[in-house]
SEVEX-522970 format. One record per residue: x, y, z of N, C-alpha, C in turn; residue number from 1. Coordinates in Angstrom, 3 decimals. Layout:
<rs>
+----------+----------+----------+----------+----------+----------+----------+----------+----------+-----+
|     n.xx |     n.yy |     n.zz |    ca.xx |    ca.yy |    ca.zz |     c.xx |     c.yy |     c.zz | pos |
+----------+----------+----------+----------+----------+----------+----------+----------+----------+-----+
|        X |        Y |        Z |        X |        Y |        Z |        X |        Y |        Z | NUM |
...
+----------+----------+----------+----------+----------+----------+----------+----------+----------+-----+
</rs>
This chain:
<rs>
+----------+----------+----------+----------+----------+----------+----------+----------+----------+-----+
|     n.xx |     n.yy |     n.zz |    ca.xx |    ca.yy |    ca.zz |     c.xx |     c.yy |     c.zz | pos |
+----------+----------+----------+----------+----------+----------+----------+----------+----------+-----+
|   40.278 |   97.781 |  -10.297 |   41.536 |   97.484 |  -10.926 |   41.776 |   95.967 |  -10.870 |   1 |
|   41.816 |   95.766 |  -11.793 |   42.543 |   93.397 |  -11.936 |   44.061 |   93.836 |  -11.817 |   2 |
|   44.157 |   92.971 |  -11.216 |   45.507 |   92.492 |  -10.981 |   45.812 |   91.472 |  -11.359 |   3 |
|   46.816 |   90.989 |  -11.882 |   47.328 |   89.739 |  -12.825 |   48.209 |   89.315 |  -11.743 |   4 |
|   48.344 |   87.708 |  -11.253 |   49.428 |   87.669 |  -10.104 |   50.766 |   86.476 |  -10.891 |   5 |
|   51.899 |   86.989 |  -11.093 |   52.804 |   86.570 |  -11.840 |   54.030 |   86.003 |  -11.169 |   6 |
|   53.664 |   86.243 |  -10.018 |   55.166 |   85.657 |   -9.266 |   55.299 |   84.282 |   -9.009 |   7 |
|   55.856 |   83.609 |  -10.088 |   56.028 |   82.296 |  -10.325 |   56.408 |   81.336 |   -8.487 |   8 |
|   57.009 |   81.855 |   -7.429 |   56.739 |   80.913 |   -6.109 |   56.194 |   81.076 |   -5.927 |   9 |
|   54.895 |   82.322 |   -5.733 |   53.678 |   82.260 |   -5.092 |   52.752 |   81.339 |   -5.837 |  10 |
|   53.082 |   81.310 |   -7.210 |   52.132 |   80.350 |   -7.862 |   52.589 |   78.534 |   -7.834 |  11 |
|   53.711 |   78.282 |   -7.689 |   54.335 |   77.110 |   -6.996 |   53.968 |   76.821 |   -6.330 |  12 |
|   53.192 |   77.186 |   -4.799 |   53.230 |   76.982 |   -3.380 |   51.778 |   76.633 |   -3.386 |  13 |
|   51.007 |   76.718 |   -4.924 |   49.703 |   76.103 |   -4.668 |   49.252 |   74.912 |   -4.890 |  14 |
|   48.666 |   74.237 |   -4.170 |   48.614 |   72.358 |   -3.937 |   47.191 |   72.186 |   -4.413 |  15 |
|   47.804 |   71.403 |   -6.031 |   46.339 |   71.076 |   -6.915 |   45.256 |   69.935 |   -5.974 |  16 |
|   45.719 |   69.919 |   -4.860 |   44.723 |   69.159 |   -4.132 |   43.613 |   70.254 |   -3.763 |  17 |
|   44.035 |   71.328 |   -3.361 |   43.183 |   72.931 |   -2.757 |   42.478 |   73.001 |   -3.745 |  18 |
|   43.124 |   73.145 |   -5.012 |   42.440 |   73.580 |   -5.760 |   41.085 |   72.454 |   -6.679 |  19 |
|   41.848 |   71.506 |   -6.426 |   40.440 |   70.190 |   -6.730 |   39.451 |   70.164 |   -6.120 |  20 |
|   39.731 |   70.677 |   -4.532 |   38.676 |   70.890 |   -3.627 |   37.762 |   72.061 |   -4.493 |  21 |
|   38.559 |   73.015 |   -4.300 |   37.776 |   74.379 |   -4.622 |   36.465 |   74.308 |   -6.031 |  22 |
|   37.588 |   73.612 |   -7.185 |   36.672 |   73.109 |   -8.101 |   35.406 |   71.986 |   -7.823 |  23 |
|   35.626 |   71.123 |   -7.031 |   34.449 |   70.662 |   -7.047 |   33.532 |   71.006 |   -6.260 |  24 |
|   33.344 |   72.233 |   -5.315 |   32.745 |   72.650 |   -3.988 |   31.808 |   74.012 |   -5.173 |  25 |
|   32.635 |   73.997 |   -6.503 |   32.092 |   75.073 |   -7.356 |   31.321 |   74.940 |   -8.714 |  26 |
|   30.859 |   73.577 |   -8.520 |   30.431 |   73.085 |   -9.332 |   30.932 |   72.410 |  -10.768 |  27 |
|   32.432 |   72.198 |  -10.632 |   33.457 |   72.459 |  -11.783 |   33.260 |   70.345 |  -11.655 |  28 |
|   33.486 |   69.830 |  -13.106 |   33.748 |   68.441 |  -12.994 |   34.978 |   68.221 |  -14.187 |  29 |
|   35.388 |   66.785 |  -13.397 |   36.668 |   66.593 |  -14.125 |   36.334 |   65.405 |  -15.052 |  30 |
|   36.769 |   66.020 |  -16.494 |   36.303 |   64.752 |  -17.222 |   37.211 |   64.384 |  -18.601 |  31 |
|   38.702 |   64.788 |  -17.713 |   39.561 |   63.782 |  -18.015 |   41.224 |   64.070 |  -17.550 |  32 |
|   41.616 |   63.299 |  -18.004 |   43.446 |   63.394 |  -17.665 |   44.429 |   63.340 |  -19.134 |  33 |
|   45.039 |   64.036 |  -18.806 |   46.488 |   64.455 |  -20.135 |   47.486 |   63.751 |  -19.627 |  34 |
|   48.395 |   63.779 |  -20.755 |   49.880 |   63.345 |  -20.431 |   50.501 |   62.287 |  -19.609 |  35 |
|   50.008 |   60.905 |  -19.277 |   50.370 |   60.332 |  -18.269 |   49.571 |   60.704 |  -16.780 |  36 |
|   48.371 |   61.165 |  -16.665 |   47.747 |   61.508 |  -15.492 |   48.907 |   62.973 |  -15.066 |  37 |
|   49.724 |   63.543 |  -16.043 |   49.639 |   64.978 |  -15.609 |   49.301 |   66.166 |  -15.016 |  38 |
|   48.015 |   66.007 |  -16.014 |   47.132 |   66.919 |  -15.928 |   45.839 |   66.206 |  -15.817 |  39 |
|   44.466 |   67.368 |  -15.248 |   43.613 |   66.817 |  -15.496 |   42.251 |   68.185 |  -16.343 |  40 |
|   41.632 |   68.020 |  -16.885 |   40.301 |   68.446 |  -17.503 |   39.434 |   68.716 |  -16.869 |  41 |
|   39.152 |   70.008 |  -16.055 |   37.796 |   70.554 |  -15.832 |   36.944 |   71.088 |  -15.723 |  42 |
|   35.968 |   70.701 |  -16.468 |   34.475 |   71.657 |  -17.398 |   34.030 |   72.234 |  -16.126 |  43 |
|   32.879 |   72.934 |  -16.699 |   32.172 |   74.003 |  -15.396 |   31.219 |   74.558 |  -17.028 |  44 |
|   29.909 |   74.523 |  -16.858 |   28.937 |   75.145 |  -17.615 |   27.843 |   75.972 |  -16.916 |  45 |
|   28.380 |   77.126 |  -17.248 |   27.642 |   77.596 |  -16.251 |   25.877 |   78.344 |  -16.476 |  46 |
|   25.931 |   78.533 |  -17.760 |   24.439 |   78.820 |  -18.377 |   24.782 |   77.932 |  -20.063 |  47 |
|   23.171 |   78.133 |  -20.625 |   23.375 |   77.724 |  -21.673 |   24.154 |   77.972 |  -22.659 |  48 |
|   24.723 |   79.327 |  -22.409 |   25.739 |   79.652 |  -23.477 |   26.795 |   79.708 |  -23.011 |  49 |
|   27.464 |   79.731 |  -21.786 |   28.857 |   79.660 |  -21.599 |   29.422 |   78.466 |  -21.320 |  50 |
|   30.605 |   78.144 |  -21.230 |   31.596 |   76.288 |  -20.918 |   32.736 |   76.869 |  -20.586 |  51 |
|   33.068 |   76.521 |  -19.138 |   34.696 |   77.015 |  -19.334 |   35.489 |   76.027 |  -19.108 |  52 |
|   36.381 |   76.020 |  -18.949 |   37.864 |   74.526 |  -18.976 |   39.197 |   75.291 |  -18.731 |  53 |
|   39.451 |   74.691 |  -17.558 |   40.784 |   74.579 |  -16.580 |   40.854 |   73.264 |  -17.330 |  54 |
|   43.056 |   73.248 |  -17.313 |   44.014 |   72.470 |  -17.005 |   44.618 |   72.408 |  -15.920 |  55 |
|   44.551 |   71.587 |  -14.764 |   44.797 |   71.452 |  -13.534 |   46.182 |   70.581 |  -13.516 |  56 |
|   46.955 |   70.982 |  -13.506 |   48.298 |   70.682 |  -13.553 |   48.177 |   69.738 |  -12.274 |  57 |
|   48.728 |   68.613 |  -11.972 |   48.300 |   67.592 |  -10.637 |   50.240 |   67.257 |  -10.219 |  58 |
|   51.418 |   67.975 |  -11.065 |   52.567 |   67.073 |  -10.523 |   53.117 |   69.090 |  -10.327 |  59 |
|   53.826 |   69.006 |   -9.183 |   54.560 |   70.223 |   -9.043 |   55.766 |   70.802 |   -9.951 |  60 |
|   56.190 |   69.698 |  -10.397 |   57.713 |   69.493 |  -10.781 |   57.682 |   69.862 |  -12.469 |  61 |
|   56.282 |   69.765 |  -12.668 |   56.049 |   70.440 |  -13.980 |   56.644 |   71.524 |  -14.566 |  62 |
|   57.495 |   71.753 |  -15.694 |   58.083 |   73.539 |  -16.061 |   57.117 |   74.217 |  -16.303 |  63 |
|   55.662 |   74.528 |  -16.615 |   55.194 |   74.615 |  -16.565 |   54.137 |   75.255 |  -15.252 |  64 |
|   54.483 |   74.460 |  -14.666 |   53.272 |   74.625 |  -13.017 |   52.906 |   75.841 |  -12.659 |  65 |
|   53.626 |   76.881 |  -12.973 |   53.198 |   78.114 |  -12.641 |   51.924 |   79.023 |  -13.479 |  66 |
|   52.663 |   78.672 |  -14.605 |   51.611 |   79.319 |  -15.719 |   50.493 |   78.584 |  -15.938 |  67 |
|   50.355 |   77.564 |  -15.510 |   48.922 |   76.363 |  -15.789 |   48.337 |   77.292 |  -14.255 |  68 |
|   48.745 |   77.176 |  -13.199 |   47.773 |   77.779 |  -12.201 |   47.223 |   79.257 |  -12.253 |  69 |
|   48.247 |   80.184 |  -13.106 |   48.091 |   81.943 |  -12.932 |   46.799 |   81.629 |  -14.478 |  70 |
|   46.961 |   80.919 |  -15.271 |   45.919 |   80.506 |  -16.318 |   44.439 |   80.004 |  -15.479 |  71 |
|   44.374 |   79.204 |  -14.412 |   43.133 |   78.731 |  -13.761 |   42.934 |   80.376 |  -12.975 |  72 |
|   43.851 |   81.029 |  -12.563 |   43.475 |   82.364 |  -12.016 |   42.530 |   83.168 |  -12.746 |  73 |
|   43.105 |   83.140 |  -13.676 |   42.389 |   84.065 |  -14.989 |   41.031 |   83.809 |  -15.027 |  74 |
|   40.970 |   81.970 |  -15.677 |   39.858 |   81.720 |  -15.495 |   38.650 |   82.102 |  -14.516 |  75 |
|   38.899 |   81.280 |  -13.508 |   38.445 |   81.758 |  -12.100 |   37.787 |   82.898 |  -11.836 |  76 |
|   38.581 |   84.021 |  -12.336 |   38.743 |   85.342 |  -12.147 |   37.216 |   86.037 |  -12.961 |  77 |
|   36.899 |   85.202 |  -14.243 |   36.094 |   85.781 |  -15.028 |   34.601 |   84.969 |  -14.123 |  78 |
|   34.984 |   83.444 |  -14.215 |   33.952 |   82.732 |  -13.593 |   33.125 |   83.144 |  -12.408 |  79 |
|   34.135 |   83.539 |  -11.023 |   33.613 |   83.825 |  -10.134 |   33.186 |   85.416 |   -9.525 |  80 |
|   33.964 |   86.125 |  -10.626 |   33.848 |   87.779 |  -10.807 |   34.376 |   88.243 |   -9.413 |  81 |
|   35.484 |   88.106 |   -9.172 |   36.360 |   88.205 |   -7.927 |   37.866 |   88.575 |   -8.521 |  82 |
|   38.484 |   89.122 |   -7.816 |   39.855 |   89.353 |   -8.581 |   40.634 |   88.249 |   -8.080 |  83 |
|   41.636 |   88.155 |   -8.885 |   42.746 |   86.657 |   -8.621 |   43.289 |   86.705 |   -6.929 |  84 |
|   43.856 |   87.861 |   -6.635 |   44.417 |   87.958 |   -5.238 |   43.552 |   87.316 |   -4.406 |  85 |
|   42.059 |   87.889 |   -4.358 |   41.345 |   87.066 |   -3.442 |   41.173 |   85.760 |   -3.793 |  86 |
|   40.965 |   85.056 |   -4.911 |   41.008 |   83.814 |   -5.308 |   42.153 |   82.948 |   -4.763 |  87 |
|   43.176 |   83.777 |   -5.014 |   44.959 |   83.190 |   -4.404 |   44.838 |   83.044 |   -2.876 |  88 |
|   44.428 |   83.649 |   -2.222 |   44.454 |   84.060 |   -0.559 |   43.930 |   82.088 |   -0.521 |  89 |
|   42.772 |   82.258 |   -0.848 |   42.474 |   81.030 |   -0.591 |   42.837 |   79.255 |   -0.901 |  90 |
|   44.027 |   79.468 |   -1.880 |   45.231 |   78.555 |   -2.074 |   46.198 |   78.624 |   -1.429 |  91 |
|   46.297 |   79.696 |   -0.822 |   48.093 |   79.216 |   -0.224 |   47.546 |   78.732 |    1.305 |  92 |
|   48.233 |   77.870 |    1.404 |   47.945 |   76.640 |    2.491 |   49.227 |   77.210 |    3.322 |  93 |
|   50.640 |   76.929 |    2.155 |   51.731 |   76.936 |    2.755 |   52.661 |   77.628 |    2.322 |  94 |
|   53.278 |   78.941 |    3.020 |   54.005 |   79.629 |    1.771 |   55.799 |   79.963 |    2.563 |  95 |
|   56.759 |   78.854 |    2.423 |   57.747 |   79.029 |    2.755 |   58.794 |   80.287 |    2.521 |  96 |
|   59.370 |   80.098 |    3.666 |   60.801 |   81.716 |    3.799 |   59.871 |   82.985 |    2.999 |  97 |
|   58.790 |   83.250 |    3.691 |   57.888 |   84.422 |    3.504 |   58.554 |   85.635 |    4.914 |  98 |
|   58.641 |   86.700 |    4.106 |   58.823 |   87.704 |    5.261 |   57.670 |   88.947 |    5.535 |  99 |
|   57.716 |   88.912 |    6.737 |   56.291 |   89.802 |    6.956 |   56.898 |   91.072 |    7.319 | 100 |
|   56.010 |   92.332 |    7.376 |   55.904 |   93.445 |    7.584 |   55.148 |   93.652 |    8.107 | 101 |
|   55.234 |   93.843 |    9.662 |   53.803 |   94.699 |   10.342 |   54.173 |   95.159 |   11.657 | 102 |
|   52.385 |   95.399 |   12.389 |   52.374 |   96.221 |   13.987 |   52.108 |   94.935 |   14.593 | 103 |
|   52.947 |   95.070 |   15.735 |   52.259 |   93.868 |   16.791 |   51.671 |   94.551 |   17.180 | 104 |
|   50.042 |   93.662 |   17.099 |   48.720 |   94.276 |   17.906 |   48.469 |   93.385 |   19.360 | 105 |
|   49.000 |   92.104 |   19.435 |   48.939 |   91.851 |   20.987 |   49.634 |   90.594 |   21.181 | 106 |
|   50.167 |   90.937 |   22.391 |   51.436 |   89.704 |   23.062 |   50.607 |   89.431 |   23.932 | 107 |
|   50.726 |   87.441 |   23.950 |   49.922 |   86.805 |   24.772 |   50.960 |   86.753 |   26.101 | 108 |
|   50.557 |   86.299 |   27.336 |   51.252 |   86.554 |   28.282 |   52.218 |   85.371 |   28.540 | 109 |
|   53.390 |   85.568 |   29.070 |   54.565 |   84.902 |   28.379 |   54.416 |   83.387 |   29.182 | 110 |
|   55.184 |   82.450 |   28.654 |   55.329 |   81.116 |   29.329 |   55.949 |   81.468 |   30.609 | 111 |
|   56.083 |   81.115 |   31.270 |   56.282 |   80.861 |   33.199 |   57.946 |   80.671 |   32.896 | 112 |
|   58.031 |   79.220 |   32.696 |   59.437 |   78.753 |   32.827 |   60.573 |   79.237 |   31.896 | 113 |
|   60.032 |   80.030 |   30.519 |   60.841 |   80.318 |   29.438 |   60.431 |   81.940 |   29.072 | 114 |
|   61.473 |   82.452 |   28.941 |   60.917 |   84.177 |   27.941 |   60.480 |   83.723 |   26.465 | 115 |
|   58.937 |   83.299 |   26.461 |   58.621 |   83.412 |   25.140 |   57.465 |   83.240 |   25.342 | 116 |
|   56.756 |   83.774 |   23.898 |   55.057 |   83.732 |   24.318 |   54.439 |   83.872 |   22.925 | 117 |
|   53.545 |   83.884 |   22.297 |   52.277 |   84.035 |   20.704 |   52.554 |   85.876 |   20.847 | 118 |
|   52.779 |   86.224 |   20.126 |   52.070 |   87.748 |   19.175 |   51.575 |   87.466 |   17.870 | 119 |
|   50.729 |   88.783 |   17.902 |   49.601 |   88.495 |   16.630 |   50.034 |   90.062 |   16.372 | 120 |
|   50.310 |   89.883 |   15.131 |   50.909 |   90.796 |   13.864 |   49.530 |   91.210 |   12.786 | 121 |
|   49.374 |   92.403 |   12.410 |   48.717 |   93.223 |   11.556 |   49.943 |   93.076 |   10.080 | 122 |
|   49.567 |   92.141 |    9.419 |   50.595 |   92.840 |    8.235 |   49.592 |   92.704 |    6.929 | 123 |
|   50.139 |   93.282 |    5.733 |   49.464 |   92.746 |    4.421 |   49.631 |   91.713 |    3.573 | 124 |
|   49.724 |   90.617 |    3.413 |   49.459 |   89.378 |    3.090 |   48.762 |   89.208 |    1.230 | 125 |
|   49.400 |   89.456 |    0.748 |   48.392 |   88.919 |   -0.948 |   47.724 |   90.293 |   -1.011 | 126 |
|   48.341 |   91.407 |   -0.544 |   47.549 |   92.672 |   -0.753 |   46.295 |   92.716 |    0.239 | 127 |
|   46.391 |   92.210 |    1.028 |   45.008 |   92.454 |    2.135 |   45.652 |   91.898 |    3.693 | 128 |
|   45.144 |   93.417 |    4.040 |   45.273 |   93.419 |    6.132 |   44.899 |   92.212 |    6.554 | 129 |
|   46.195 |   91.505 |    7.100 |   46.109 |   89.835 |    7.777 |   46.594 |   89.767 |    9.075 | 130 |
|   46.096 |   88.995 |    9.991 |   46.435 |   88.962 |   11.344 |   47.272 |   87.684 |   11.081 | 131 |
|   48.097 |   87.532 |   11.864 |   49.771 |   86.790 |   11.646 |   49.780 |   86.274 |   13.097 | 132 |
|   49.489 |   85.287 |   13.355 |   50.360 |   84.713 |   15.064 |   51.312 |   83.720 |   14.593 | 133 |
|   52.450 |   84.349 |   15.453 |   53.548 |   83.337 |   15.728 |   54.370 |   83.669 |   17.356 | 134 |
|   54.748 |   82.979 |   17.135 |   55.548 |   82.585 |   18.724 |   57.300 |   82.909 |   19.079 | 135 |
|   57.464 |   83.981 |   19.854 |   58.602 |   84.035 |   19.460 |   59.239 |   83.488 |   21.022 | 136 |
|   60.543 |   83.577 |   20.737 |   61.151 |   83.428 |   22.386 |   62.678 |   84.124 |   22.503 | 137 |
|   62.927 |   84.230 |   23.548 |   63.903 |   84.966 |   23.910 |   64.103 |   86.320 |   23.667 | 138 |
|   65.354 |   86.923 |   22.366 |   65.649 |   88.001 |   22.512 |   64.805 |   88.946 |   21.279 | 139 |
|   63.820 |   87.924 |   20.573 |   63.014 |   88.121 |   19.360 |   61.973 |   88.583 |   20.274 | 140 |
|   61.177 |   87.934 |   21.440 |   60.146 |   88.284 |   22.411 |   60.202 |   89.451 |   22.876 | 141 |
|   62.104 |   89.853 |   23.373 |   61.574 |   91.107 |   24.044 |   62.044 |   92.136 |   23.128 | 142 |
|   62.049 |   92.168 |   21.668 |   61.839 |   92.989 |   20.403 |   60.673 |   93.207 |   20.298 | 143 |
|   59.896 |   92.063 |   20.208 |   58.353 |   92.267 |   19.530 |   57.499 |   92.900 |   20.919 | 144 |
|   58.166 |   93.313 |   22.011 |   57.343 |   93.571 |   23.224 |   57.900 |   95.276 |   22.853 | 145 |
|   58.827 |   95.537 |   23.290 |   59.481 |   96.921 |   22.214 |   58.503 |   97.753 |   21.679 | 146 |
|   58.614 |   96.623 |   20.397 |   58.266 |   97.121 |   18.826 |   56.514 |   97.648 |   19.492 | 147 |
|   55.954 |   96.603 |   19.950 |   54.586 |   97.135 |   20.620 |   54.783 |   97.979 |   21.848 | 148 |
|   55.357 |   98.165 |   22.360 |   55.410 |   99.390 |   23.613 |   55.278 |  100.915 |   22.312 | 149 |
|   56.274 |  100.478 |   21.907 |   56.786 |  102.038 |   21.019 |   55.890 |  102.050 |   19.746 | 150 |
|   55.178 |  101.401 |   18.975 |   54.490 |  101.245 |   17.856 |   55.253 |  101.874 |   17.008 | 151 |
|   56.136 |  100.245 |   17.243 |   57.164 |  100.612 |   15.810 |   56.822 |   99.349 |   14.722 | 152 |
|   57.089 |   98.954 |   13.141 |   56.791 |   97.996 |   12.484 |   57.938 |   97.249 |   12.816 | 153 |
|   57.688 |   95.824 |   13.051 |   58.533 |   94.986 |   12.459 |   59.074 |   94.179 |   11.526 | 154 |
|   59.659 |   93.239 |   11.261 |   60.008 |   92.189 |   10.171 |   60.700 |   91.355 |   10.504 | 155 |
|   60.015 |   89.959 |    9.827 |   60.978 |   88.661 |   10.209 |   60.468 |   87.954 |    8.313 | 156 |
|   61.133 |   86.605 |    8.869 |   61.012 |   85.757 |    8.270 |   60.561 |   84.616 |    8.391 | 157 |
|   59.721 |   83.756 |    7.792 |   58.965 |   82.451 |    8.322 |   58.333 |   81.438 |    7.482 | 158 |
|   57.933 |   80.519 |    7.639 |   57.034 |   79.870 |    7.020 |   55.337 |   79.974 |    7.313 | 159 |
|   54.895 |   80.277 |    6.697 |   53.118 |   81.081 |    6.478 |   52.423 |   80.469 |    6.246 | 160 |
|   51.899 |   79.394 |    7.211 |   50.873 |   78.618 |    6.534 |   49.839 |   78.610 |    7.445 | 161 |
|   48.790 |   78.433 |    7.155 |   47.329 |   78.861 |    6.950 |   46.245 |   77.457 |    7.969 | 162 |
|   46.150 |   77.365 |    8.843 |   45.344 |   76.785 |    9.729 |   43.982 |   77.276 |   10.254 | 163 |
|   42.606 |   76.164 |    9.920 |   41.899 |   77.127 |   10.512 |   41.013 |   78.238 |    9.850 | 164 |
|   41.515 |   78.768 |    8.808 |   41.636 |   80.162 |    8.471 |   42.341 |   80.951 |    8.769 | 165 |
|   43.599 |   80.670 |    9.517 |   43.974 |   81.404 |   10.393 |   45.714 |   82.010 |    9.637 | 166 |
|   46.081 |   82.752 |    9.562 |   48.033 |   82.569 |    9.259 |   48.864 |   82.563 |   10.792 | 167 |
|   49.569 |   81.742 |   10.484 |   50.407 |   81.622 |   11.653 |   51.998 |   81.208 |   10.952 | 168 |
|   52.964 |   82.178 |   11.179 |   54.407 |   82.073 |   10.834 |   55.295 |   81.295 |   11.952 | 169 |
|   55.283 |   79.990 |   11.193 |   56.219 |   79.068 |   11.501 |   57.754 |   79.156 |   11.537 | 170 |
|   58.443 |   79.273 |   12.871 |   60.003 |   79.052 |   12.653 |   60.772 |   80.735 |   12.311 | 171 |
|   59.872 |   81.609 |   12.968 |   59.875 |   82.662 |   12.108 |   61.484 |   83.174 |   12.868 | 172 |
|   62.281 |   83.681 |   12.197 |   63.579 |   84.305 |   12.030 |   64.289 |   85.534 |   11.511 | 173 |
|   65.452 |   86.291 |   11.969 |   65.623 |   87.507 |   11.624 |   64.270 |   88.750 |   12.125 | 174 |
|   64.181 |   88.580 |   12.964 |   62.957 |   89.656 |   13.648 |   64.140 |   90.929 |   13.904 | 175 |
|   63.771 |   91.950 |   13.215 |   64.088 |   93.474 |   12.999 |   62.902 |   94.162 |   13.404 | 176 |
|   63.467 |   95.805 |   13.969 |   62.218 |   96.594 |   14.398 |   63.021 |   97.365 |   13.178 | 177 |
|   61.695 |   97.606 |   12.388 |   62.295 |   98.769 |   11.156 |   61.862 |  100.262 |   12.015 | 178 |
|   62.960 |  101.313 |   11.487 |   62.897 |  102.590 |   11.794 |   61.795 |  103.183 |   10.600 | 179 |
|   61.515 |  104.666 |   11.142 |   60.733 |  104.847 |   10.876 |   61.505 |  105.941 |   10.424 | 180 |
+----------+----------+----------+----------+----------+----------+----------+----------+----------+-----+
</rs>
């Protein structure tokens, strides 16, 4: 099944720097610029009969910006014969006031001087099972200790950005144990 990914902030939150990387690590070259250094042009030939061409949108603030990147998805999508979601996983760097859904699978053992400590969260992320560490403290800590005693899901809110390979929810807030 393709999936088309249309949700104009998730497609915002991607930094044409990632994606310049990605293109040139893929053999893709840039061989030129639009509009005032806007945009930029880049080919990718991949046998004798095919040529493909991305518009790499380079300013955020563009009206535009969304649909120029879910358009390089597409592309992408045919080029690398991968569906867009997995293509996307690997752009979002940084994905602000994101709220997660999951099991805490393990609380690290708490700081000494303060009630707070790292849990690492099972949630789904871009449609695929993601391990989540963030750090909670106080009365969020002894929720998420709870929520894992009883294997109940939780939910918060955070900033999601991507270290490493790794997701880790920054600043994360509103931690709820959802009923079941």
């Amino acid at each position: 099944m393709k999936v088309t990914i249309k949700d104009s902030q998730i497609l915002k939150t991607v930094n044409p720097d990632v994606l310049k990387a990605h293109l040139l690590a893929n053999g893709w070259h840039e061989t030129g610029r639009i509009y005032n250094n806007a945009g930029a042009i880049w080919r990718l030939k991949k046998d004798a009969a095919d040529e493909y061409e991305i518009l790499l949108p380079l300013q955020h603030n563009l009206g535009d910006y969304a649909e120029r990147i879910s358009d390089i998805l597409k592309t992408l999508e045919i080029v690398e014969n991968r569906d867009q979601v997995d293509i996307l996983s690997e752009f979002i760097t940084n994905y602000p006031n994101f709220t997660v859904q999951g099991v805490v699978m393990q609380i690290a053992t708490p700081q000494i001087d303060k009630l707070s400590g790292e849990i690492t969260l099972v949630c789904t992320v871009f449609d695929k099972l993601q391990e989540i560490k963030t750090e909670l403290v106080d009365y969020d800590y002894i929720l998420a200790i709870k929520a894992y005693q009883e294997r109940l899901p939780i939910r918060c809110t955070g900033d999601l950005v991507i270290v490493d390979n790794r997701f880790i929810l920054k600043n994360p807030e509103n931690l709820q144990i959802d009923k079941i």
